[in-house]
C-alpha positions in Angstrom: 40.5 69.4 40.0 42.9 67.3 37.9 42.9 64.6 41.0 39.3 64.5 40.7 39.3 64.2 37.3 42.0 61.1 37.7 39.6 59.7 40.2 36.8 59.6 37.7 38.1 58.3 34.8 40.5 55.8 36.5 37.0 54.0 37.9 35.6 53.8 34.1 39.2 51.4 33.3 39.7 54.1 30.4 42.4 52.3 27.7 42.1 53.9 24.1 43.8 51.2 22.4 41.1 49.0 23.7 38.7 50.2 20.6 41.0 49.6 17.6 42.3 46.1 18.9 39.4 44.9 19.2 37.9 45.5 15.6 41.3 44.5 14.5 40.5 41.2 16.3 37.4 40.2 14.7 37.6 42.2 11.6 41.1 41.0 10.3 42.1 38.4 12.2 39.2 36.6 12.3 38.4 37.0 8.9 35.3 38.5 9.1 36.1 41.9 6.7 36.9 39.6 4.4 34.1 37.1 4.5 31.9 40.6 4.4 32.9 41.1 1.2 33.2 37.8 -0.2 29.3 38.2 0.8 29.3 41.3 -1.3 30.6 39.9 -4.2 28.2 37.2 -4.2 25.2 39.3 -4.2 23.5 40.2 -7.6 20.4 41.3 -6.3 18.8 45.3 -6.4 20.6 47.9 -4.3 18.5 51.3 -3.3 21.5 53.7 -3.6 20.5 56.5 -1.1 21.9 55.0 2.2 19.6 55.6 5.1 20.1 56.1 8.2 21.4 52.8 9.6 24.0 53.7 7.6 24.5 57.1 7.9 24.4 57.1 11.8 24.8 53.3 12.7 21.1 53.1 14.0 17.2 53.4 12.9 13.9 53.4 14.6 12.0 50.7 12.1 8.5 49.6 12.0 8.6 45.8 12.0 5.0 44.5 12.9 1.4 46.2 13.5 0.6 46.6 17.2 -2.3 43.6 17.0 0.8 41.5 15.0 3.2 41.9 17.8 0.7 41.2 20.7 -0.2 37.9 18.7 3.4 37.0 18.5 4.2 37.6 22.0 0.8 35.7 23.2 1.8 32.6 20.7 5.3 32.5 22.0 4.2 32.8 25.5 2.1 29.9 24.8 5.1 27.9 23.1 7.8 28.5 25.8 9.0 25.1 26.9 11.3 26.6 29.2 13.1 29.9 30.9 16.8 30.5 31.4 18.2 33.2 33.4 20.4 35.3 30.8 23.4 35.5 32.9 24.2 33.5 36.2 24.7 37.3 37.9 21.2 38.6 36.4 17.9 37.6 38.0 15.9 40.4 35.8 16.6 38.8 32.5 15.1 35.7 31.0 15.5 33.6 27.5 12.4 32.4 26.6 13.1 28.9 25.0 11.0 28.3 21.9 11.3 25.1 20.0 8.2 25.1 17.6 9.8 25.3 14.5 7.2 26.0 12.1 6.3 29.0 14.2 9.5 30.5 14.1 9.4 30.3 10.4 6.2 31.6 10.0 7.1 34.2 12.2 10.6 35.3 10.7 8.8 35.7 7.1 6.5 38.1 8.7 8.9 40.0 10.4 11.6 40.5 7.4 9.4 41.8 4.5 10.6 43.2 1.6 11.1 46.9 3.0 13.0 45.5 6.1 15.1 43.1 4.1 15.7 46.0 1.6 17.2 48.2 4.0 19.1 45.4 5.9 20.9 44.6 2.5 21.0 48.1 1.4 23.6 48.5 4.7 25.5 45.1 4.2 25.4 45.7 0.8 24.7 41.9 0.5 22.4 39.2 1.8 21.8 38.6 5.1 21.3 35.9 7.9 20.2 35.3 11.4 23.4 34.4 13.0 21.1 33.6 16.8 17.9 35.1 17.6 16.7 35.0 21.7 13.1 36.0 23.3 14.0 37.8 26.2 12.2 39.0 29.0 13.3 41.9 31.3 11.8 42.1 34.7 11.3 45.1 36.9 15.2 45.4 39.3 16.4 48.4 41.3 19.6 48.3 39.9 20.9 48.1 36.2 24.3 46.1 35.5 25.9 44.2 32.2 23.8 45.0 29.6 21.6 47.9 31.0 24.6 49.8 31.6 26.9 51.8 28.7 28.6 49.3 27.0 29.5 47.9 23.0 29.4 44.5 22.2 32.5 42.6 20.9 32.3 41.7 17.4 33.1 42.2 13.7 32.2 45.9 11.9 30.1 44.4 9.9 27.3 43.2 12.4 23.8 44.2 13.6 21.4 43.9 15.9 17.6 44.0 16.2 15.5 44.7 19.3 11.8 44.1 18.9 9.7 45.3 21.1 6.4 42.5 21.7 4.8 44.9 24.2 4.4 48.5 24.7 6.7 50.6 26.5 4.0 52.3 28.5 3.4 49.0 29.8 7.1 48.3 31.5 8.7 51.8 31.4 11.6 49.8 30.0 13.4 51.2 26.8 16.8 50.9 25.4 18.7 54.1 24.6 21.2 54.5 22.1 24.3 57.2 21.1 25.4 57.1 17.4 28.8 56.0 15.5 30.3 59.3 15.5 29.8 59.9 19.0 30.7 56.1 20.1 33.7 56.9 18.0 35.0 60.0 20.7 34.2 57.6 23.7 36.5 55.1 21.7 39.7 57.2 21.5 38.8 58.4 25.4 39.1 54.4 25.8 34.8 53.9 26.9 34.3 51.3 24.9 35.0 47.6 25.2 36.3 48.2 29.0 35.7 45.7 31.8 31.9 45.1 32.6 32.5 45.7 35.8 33.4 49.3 35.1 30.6 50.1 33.0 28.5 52.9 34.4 24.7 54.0 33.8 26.0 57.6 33.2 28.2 59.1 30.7 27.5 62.3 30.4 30.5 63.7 32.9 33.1 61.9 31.0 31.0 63.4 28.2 31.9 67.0 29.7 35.3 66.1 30.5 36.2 64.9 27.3 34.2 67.5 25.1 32.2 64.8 23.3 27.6 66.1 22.7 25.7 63.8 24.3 22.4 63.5 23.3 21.3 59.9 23.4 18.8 58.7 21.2 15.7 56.7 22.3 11.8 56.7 21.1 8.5 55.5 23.1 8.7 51.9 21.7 5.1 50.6 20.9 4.9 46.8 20.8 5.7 45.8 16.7 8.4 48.8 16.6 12.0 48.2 16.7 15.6 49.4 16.8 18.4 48.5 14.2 22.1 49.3 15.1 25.5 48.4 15.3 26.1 47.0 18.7 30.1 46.6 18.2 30.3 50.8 16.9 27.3 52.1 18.7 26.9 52.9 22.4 23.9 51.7 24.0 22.2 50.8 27.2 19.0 49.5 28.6 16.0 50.9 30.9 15.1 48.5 32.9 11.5 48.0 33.2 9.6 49.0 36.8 6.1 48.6 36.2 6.2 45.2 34.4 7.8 42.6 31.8 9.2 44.2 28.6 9.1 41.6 25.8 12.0 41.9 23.4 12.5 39.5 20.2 16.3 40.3 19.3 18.6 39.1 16.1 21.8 39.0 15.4 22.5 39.7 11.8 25.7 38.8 9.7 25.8 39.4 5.8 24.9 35.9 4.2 26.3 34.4 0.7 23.0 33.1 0.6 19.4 35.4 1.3 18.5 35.0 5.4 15.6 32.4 4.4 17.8 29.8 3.0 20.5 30.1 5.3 17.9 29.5 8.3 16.0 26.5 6.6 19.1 24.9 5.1 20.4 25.3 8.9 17.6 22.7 10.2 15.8 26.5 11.0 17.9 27.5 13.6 20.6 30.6 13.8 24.2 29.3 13.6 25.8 30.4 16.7 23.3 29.5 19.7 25.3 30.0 22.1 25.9 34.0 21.4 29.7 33.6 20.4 31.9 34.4 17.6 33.2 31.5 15.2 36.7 31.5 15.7 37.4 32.1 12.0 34.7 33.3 9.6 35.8 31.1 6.9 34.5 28.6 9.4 30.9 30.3 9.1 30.9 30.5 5.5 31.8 26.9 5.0 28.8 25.5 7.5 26.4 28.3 5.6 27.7 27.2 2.1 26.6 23.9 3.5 23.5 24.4 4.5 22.4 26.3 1.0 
């Protein structure tokens, strides 16, 4: 039993001081706690006190656009793509969706962050926001899931979130994204889950789960096109479904709290996110000065 158990957990490359070093990484060392509240400071707009869920739990089902919205944008951008990239050199299932029409981008963005969206994105930063990069991606039926439709966190500061918006229904695809909270990505992070080697990520958790004494109830919801999911991608567990009965459109941000409101910070920045090659600035003092910039 125990040699079984070894077995198991030695194939999942289980370190828990993988967790804490990392958030130590981007969080201290890179300066990115610090710029979060140097953001904070900065901000004198209205707060809603009662937090929600985003920040209760580290995730929230939001509605974004109206179903006849969403199938407008994803037709529009369809019709604006200049070019497809594979996502990853290893990954023939997942496509970027190049877009260059600036003007639609913009229009676009206003629509999608209106007031209640951008109330409850600064309600969890407790400051102004901005699109660090932003990617149209398209997911094509596979038979098997790796990277990023397996368990996994991504690397990054605390203070970071993502959006998936779904352009196209789930009953469409089949293809979903499914989620486990803070507290329980928290007890996968001291059994040393999270932050391992790609290559030992795994589409089930639920024996180390059992093992490890941690509830496993994943959370997911039947995504209609115009719905979307915010959460913490660096403190919350998550993996996609890949699609099997066609493409799943996805429009997903990365957010970073802003000195300046998200508008601003996109125009000023020739409207384009500030990091679009999907990496980290080395030092967030960096990412303040080329935002301060910008304003």
């Amino acid at each position: 039993m125990f040699s079984d158990l070894f077995r198991s957990n030695s194939k999942l490359d289980l370190d828990p001081e993988r967790a804490p070093q990392t958030y130590a990484l981007f969080d201290d060392r890179q300066g990115y706690r610090s710029y979060a509240q140097r953001c904070q400071q900065r901000f004198s707009g209205t707060m809603n006190s009662a937090p929600g869920l985003l920040t209760q739990q580290g995730l929230e089902h939001v509605a974004i656009l109206s179903a006849p919205e969403a199938g407008e944008l994803l037709s529009q951008a369809l019709a604006r793509t200049d070019e497809s990239i594979t996502n990853k050199p290893q990954i023939d299932y997942s496509d970027i969706l190049m877009i260059r029409d600036k003007i639609f981008l913009e229009t676009w963005f206003r629509k999608i962050f209106q007031p209640a969206l951008t109330a409850k994105l600064t309600g969890y930063f407790q400051s102004h926001f901005l699109i660090y990069w932003y990617t149209f991606l398209k997911a094509k039926p596979a038979d098997q899931a790796v990277r990023s439709f397996l368990w996994h966190c991504d690397k990054g500061p605390s203070a970071h979130l993502k959006i998936l918006l779904y352009l196209n229904d789930m009953q469409e695809h089949r293809g979903n994204t499914i989620f486990l909270d803070r507290a329980t990505t928290a007890r996968f992070a001291e059994c040393g889950y999270v932050f391992g080697s790609v290559k030992k990520r795994t589409d089930d958790l639920s024996e180390l789960a059992k093992q490890k004494g941690i509830p496993f109830q994943p959370h997911s919801w039947d995504m209609k096109a115009g719905e979307g999911v915010a959460f913490e991608p660096s403190q919350v567990l998550h993996r996609g479904i890949l699609p099997s009965t066609g493409f799943r459109y996805v429009l997903a941000f990365c957010l970073l709290p802003s000195p300046i409101p998200w508008d601003q910070a996109f125009t000023g920045n020739n409207h384009e996110g500030f990091r679009a090659d999907y990496t980290w600035h080395p030092h967030a003092q960096d990412l303040m000065k080329a935002i301060l910039v910008s304003a």
